[in-house]
C-alpha positions as CSV (number, residue, x, y, z in Angstrom):
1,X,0.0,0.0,0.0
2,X,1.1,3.4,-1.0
3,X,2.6,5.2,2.2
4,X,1.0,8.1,1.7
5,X,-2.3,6.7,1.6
6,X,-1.4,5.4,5.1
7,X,-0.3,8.4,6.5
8,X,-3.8,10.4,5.1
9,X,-5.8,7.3,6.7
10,X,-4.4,8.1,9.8
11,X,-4.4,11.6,10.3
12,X,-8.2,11.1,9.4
13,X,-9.0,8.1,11.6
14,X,-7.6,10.7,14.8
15,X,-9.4,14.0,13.5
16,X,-12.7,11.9,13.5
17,X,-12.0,10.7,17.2
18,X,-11.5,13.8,18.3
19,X,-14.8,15.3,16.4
20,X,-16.9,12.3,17.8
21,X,-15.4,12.1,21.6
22,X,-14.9,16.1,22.6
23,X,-15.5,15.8,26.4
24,X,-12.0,14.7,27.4
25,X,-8.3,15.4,26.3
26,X,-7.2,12.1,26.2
27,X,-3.7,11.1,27.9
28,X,-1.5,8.7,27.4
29,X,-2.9,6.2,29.8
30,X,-5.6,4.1,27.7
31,X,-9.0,5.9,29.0
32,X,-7.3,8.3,31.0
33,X,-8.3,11.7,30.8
34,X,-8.6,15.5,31.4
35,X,-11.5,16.8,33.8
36,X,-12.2,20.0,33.2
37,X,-13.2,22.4,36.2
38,X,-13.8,26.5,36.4
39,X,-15.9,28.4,38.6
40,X,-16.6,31.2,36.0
41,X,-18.3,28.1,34.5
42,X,-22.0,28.6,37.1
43,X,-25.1,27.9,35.8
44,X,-24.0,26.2,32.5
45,X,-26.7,23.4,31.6
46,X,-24.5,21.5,30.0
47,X,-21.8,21.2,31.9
48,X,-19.9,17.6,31.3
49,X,-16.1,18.4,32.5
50,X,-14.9,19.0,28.6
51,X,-13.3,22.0,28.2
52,X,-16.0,23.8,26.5
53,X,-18.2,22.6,29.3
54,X,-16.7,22.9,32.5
55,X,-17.6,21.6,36.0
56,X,-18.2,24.7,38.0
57,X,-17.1,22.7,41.7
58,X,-14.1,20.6,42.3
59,X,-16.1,18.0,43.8
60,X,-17.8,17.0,40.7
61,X,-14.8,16.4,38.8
62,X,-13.3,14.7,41.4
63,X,-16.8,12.5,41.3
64,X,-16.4,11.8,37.7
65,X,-12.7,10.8,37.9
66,X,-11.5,7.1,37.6
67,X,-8.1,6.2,37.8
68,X,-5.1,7.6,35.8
69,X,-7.9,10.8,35.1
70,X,-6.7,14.3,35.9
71,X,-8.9,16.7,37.5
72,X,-7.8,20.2,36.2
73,X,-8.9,23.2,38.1
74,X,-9.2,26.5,36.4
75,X,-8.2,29.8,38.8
76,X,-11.0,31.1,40.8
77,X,-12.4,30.9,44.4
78,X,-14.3,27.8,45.4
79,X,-16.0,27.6,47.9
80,X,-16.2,24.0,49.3
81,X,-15.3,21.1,50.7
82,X,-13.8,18.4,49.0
83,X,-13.6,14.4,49.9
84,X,-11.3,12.2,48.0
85,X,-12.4,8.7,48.4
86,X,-10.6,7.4,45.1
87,X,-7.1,6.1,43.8
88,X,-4.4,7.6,41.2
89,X,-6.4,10.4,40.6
90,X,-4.5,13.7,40.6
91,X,-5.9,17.0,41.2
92,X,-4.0,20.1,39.0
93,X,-4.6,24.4,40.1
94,X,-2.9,27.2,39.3
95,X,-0.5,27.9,41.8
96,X,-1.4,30.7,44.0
97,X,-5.0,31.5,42.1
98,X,-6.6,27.9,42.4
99,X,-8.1,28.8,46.0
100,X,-11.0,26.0,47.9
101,X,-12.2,28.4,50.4
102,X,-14.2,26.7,53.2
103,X,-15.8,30.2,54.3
104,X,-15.7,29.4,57.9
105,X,-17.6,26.5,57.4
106,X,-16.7,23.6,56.1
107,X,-15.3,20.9,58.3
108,X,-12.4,20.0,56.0
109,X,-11.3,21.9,52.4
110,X,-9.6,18.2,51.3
111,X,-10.2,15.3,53.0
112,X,-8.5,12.4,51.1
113,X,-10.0,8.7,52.7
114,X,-11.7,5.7,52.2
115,X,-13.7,3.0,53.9
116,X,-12.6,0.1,55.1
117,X,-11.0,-2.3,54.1
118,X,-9.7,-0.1,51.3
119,X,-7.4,3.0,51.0
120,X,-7.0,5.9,48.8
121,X,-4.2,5.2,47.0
122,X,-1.7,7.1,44.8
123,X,-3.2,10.7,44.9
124,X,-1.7,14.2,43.4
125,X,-2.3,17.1,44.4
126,X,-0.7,20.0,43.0
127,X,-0.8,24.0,42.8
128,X,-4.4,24.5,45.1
129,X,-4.3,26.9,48.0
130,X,-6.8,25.8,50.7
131,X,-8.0,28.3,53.3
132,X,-10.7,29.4,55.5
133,X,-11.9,25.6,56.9
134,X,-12.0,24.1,60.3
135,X,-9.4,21.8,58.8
136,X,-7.4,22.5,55.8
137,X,-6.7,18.9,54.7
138,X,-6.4,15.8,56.8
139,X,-5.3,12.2,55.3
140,X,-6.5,9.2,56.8
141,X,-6.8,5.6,55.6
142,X,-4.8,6.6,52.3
143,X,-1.0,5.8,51.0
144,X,1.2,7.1,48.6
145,X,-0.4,11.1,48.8
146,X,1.6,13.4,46.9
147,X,1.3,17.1,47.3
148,X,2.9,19.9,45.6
149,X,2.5,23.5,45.6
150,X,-0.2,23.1,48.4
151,X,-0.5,26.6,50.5
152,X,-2.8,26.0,53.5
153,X,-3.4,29.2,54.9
154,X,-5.9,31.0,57.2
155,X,-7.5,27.5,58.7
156,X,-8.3,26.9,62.3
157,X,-6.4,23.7,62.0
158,X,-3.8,23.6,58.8
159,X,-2.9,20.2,58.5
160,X,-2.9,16.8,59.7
161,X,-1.7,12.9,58.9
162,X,-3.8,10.3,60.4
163,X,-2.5,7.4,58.9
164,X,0.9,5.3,59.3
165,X,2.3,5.5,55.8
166,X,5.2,7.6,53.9
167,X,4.1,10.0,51.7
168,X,5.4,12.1,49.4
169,X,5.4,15.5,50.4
170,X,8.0,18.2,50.4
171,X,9.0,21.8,51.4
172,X,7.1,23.5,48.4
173,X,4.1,23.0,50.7
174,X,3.0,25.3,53.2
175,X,1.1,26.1,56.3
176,X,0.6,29.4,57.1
177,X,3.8,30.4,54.7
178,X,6.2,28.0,56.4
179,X,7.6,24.9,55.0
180,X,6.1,20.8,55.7
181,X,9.0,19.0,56.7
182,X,8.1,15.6,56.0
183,X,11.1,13.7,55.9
184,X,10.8,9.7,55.3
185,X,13.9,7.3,56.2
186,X,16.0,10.2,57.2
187,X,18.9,9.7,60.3
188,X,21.4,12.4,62.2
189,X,19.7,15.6,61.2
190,X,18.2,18.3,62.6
191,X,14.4,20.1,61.0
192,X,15.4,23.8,60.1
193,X,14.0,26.7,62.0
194,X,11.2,27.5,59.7
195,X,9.1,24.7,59.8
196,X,5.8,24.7,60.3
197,X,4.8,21.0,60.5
198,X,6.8,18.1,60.6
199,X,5.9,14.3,60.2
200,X,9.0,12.2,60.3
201,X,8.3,8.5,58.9
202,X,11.0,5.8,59.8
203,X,13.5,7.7,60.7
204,X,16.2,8.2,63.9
205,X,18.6,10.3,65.5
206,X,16.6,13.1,64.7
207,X,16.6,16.5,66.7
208,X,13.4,18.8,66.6
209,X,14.4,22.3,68.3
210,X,13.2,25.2,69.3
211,X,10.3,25.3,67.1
212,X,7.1,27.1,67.3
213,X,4.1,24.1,65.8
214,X,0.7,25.9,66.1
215,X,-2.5,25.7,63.8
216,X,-2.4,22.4,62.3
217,X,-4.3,19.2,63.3
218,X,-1.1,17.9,64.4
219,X,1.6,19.5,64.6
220,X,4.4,16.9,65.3
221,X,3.9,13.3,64.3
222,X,6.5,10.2,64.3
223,X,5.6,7.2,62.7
224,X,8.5,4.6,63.0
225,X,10.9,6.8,64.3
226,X,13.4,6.2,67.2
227,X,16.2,8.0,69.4
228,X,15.4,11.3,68.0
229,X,14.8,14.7,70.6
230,X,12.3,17.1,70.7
231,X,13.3,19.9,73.0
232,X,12.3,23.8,73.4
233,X,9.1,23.5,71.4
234,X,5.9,25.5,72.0
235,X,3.0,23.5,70.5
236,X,0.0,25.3,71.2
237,X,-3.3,25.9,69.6
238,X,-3.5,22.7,67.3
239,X,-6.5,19.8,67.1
240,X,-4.1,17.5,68.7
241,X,-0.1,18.4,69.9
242,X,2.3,15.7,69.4
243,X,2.1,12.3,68.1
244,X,4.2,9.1,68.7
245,X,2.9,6.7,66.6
246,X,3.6,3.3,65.5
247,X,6.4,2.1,67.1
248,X,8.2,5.4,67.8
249,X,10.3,4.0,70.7
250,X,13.2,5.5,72.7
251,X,12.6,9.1,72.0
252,X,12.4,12.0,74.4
253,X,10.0,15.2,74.9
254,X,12.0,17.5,77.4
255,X,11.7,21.4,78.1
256,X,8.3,22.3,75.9
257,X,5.3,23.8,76.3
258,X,2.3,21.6,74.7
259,X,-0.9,23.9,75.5
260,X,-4.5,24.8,74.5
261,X,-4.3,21.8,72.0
262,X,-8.3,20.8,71.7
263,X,-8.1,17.9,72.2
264,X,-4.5,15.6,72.9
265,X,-1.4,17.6,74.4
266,X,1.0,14.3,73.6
267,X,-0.7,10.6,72.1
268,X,1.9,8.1,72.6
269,X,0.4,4.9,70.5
270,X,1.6,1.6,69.9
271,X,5.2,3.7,71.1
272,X,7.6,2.3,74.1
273,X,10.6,3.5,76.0
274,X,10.1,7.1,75.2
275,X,10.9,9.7,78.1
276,X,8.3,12.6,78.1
277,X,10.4,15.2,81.0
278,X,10.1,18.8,82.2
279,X,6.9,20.2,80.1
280,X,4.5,21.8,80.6
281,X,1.2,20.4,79.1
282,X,-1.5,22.8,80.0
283,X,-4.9,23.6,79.2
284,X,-5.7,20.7,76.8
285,X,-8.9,18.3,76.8
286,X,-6.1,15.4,77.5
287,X,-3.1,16.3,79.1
288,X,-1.3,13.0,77.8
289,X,-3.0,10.1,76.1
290,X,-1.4,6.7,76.0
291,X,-3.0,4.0,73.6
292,X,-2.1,-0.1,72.8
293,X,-5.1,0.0,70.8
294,X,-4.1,-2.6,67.9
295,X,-5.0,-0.5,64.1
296,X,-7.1,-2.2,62.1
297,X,-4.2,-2.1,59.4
298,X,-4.9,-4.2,56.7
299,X,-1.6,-3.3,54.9
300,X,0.6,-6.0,57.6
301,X,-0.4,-6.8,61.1
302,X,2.0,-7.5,64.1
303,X,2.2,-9.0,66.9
304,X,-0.5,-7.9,69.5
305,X,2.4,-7.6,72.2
306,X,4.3,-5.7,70.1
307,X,1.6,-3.3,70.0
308,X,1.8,-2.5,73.8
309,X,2.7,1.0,75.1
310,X,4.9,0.1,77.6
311,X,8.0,1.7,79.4
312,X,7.5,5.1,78.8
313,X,8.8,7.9,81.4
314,X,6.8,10.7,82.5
315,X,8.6,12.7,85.1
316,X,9.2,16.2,85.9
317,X,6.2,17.8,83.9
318,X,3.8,20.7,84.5
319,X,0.4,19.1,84.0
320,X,-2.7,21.4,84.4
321,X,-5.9,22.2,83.8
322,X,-7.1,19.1,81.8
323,X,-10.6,19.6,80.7
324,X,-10.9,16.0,80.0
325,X,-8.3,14.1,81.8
326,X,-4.5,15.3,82.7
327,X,-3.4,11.4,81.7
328,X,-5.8,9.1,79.9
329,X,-4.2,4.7,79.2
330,X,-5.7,2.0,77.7
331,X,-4.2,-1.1,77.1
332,X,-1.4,0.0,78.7
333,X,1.1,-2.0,81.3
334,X,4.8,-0.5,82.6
335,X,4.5,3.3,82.2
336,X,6.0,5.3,84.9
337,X,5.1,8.7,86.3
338,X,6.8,10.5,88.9
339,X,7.6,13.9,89.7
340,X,5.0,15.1,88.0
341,X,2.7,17.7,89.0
342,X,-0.9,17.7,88.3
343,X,-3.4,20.1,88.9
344,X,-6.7,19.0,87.5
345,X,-10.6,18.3,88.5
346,X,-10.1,14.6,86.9
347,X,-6.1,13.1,86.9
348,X,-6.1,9.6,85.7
349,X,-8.5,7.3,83.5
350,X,-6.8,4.1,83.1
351,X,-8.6,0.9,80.9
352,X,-7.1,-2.3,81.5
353,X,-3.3,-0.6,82.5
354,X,-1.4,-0.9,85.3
355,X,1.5,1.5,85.8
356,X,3.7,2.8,88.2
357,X,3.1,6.2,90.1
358,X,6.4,6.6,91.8
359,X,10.4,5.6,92.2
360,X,9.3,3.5,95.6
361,X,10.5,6.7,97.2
362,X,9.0,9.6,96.0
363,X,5.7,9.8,93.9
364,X,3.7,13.0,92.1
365,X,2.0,16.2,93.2
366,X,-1.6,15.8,93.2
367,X,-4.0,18.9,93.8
368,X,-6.8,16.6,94.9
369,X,-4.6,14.5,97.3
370,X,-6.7,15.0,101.1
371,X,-4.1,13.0,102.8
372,X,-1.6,14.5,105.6
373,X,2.1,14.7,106.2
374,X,2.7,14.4,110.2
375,X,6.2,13.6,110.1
376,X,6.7,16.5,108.0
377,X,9.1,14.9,105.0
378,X,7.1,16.3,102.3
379,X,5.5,13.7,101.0
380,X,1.7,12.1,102.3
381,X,1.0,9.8,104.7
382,X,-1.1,7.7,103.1
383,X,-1.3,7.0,99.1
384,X,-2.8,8.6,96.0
385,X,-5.5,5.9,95.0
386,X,-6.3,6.0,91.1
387,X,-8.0,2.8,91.3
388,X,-7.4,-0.9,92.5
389,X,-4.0,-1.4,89.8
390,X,-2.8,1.7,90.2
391,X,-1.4,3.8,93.1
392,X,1.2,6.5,94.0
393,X,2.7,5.1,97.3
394,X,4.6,8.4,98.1
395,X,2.6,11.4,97.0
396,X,3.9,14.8,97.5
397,X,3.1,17.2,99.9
398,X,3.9,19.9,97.5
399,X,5.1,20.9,94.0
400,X,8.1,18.9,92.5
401,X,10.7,21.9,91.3
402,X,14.2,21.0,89.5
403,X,16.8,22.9,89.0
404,X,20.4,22.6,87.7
405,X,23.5,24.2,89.2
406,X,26.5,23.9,86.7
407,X,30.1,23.2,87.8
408,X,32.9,23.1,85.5
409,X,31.1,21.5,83.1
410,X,29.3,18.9,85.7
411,X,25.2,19.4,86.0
412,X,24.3,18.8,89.2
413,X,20.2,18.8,90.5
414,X,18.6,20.3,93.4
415,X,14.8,19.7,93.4
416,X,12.0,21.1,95.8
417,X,8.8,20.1,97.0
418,X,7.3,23.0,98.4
419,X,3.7,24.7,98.3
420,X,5.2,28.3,97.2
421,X,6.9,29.5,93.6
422,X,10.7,29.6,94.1
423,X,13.0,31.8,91.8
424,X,16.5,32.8,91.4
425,X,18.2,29.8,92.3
426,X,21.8,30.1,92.7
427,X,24.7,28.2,93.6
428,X,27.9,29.6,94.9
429,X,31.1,27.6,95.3
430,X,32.9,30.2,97.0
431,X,30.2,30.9,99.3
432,X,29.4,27.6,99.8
433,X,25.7,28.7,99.4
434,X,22.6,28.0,97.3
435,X,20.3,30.9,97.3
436,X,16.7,30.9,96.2
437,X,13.6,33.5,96.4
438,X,10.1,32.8,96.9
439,X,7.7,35.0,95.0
440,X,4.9,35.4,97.4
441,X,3.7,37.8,99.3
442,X,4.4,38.4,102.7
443,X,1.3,37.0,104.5
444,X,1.8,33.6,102.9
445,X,2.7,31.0,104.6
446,X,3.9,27.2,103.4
447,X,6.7,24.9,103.5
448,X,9.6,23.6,101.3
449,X,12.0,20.4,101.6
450,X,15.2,21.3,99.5
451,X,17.4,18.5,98.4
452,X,20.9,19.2,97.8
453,X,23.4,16.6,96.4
454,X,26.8,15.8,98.6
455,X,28.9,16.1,95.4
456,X,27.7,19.4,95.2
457,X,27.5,20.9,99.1
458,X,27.4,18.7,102.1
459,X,26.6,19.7,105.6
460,X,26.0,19.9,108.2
461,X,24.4,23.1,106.7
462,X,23.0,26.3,108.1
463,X,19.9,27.6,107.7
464,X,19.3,31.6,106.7
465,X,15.8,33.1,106.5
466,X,15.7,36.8,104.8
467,X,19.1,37.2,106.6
468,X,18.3,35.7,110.1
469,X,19.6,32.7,111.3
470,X,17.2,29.8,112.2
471,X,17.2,26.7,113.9
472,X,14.0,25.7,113.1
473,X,14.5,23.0,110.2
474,X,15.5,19.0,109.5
475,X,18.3,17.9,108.2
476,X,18.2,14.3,106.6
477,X,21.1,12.7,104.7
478,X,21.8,9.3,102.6
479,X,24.7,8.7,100.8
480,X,24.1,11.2,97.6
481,X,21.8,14.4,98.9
482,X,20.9,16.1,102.2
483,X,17.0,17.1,102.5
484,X,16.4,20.1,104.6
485,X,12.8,20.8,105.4
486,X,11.4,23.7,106.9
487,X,8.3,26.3,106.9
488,X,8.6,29.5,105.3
489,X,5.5,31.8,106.5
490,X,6.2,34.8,104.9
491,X,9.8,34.6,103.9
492,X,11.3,36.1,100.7
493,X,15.1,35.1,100.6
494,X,16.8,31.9,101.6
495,X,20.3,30.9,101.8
496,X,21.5,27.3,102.3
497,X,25.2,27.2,104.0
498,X,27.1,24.5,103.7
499,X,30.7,23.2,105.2
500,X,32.1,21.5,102.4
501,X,31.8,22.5,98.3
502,X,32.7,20.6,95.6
503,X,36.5,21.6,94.5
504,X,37.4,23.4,91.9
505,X,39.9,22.2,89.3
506,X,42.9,24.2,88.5
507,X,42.6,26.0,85.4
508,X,44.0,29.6,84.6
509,X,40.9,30.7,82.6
510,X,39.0,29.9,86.4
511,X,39.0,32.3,89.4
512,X,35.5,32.5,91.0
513,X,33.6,30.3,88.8
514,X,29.7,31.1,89.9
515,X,27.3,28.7,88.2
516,X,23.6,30.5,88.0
517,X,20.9,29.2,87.4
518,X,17.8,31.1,87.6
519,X,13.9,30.9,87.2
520,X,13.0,33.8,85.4
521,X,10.1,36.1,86.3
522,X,8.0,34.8,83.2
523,X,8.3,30.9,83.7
524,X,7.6,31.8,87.4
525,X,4.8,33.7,86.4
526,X,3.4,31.0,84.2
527,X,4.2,28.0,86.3
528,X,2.3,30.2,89.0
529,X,-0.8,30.9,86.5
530,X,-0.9,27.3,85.7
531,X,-0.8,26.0,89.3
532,X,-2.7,28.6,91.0
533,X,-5.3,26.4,93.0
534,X,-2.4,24.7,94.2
535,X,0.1,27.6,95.7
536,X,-3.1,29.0,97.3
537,X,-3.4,27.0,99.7
């Protein structure tokens, strides 16, 4: 056959498909295609997602869509919200003019899901701006999401991963103008300063500092990360705070504030070994939620004991005015808690957990506790009962304080229990001192039991009350600390004396060394706000 015949038979056999199938640019996946969607488009009849005939909602085309099809999204405003309930779709804006605007109302702009037993798998999302929703967009029950170009701006609650997958999603999205970090099999790094969520997904040795999470539905998640630290963070004003999911063992919380989260300050699921230290979790429904539920997974089960949340540390945190619950367990067996203060109208719900409430010396603070100390120790005479499994043997009279007093490059602690604020703690070598304030006023009265390690100053130790002497205190000793108790009725200044100071290494670039450490006015102030009921008294 003549080639050119051929050629003209085939030029015409594709000018006649296109006449007699105009809805949809075809791609080149067999049946793929283009959905066509622009608001501008209202009110048009015969609207069928061609390009001459528009969808005017995103919805739609995403309701027409199969898989391989691309939903492509003319610029515009549209106000909506949109569920994705399908797989290797992909939905296409214009960066920065696409905009799904839930106008205050809408529950969730993009919600990509699916009912069990099947996921959402394989959707694109790229160049849409969602703002203006209860939740900008939430993925749950779905794998292999990939977002580019997404800006979530102006929502109550920006963004948020339910599910235990990897995804692909990089820096060019956005919440609020700052970068998702969501880094998958990543090890020995640290999340830059500008982020404004991270998710990190089978990773380790990861550090998470100094960060400021707020507006999303999470705004920290692990999944299958270990030995990685989260320190300095204020996490405040999300759906939920911080996440340990799926076997996220051996990591540590220390020195954050997690507050006025609605609903979970710190969920610690299916997670062990993780130490959760010196925060303050305040003014969420649950102050700290830990879960062995088993997920009904269906992409690989395991084991149900190594589902259990076990051998996590809770110690030295601020834990306040829970509207729900301050700690909440289920299925949970090992956990420990001590040190910890908490000052809320209900403390503990525990389902089928056992855990322990103190070091089988010294226990928590709690603001409910009725009980007495006679032999004036600081701690109650009788224990905290939570139920019939779990008790705290040695409750504390009063709050648990901590502070550090640097040495040459040694930390030592000296903690408190005491039922008034302290500030300005300082240790002084030469002296042979450590100095603190209390921040009351002068009709107060209270106690405090100081404990002071031997390494550091040993005694026997004198006792100075806003610069008079007084013999009205205990001393107690074991072999590493000394515990002085006394009562402070309207004292301001104390000074601890000691006869004997830890020594101090020869170095020319060391005269008086003084090591300070000091509770500023403002975390005073704030521990003081958030424990109020309790310094009252």
């Amino acid at each position: 056959m003549n080639h050119g015949i051929v050629l003209t038979i085939v030029v015409t056999a594709c000018l006649l498909s296109a006449i007699l199938c105009p809805s949809y640019a075809q791609l080149g996946e067999t049946n793929s295609k283009i959905i066509y969607v622009d608001v501008s488009n209202a009110g048009d009849p015969g609207e069928d997602g061609s390009a001459s005939h528009p969808f005017d909602s995103v919805q739609k085309g995403v309701d027409m869509a199969d898989p391989g099809d691309v939903v492509q999204v003319a610029a515009g405003v549209y106000y909506e919200g949109v569920v994705i309930k399908k797989s290797t779709i992909s939905l296409v804006g214009v960066k920065g003019s696409t905009i799904i605007d839930g106008n205050k109302t809408e529950e969730t702009g993009i919600r990509i899901f699916n009912s069990p037993p099947n996921y959402s798998d394989g959707v694109s999302i790229n160049g849409l701006t969602v703002r203006n929703c209860i939740k900008g967009i939430t993925l749950s029950r779905s794998i292999n999401i990939r977002l580019r170009d997404v800006n979530m701006t102006g929502n109550m609650y920006n963004f948020g991963d339910y599910t235990l997958q990897a995804h692909d999603i990089d820096t060019s999205n956005t919440v609020d103008g700052r970068p998702i970090y969501f880094w998958v099999n990543q090890s020995d790094k640290q999340i830059p300063a500008d982020a404004g969520f991270v998710a990190l997904v089978r990773s380790t040795n990861i550090t998470v500092k100094g960060l400021h999470l707020t507006n999303n539905v999470q705004s920290l998640v692990l999944k299958n990360t270990t030995h990685s630290l989260i320190l300095d963070l204020r996490v405040t004003n999300n759906w939920d705070g911080i996440y340990f999911d799926r076997w996220s063992n051996n990591n540590t919380i220390i020195d954050s504030e997690i507050s006025d989260n609605l609903f979970m300050g710190i969920y610690v699921a299916t997670s062990s070994s993780n130490i959760i230290c010196n925060n303050s979790i305040v003014n969420n429904a649950y102050g700290l939620l830990l879960d062995s539920t088993v997920y009904a997974d269906t992409l690989g089960g395991i084991p149900g004991d190594i589902n259990i949340v076990r051998y996590n540390t809770v110690v030295g945190n601020n834990v306040s005015n829970s509207s729900k619950f301050a700690v909440y367990l289920v299925d949970c067996e090992d956990n420990f808690f001590f040190h910890n203060n908490f000052n809320n109208s209900r403390q503990v719900y525990s389902s089928n957990s056992t855990s322990r409430w103190d070091n089988d010396a010294e226990g928590n603070y709690w603001t409910d506790y009725t009980g007495t100390d006679s032999d004036k120790d600081g701690f109650g005479d009788t224990p905290y009962t939570i139920d019939t499994d779990n008790q705290d043997n040695h409750p504390l009279a009063g709050l648990f304080m901590d502070f550090h007093a640097v040495w040459q490059e040694a930390t030592y602690h000296l903690t408190a229990i005491t039922d008034r604020a302290l500030s300005e703690v300082q240790f002084s070598q030469p002296d042979k001192t450590v100095t603190f304030g209390f921040n009351n006023g002068d009709n107060d009265s209270g106690f405090c039991r100081v404990s002071v390690p031997l390494a550091l100053l040993g005694g026997p130790f004198t006792l100075v009350l806003d610069g008079m002497l007084s013999a009205d205190f205990t001393e107690r000793s074991n072999d590493t600390h000394s515990f002085l108790y006394f009562t402070c009725d309207g004292v301001h200044n104390v000074e601890i004396r000691g006869t004997s100071v830890v020594v101090e290494y020869p170095s020319s670039l060391l005269f008086f060394l003084l090591a300070v450490v000091t509770v500023g006015a403002v975390t005073v102030a704030s521990a003081r706000k958030r424990l109020g009921p309790a310094l009252s008294g």
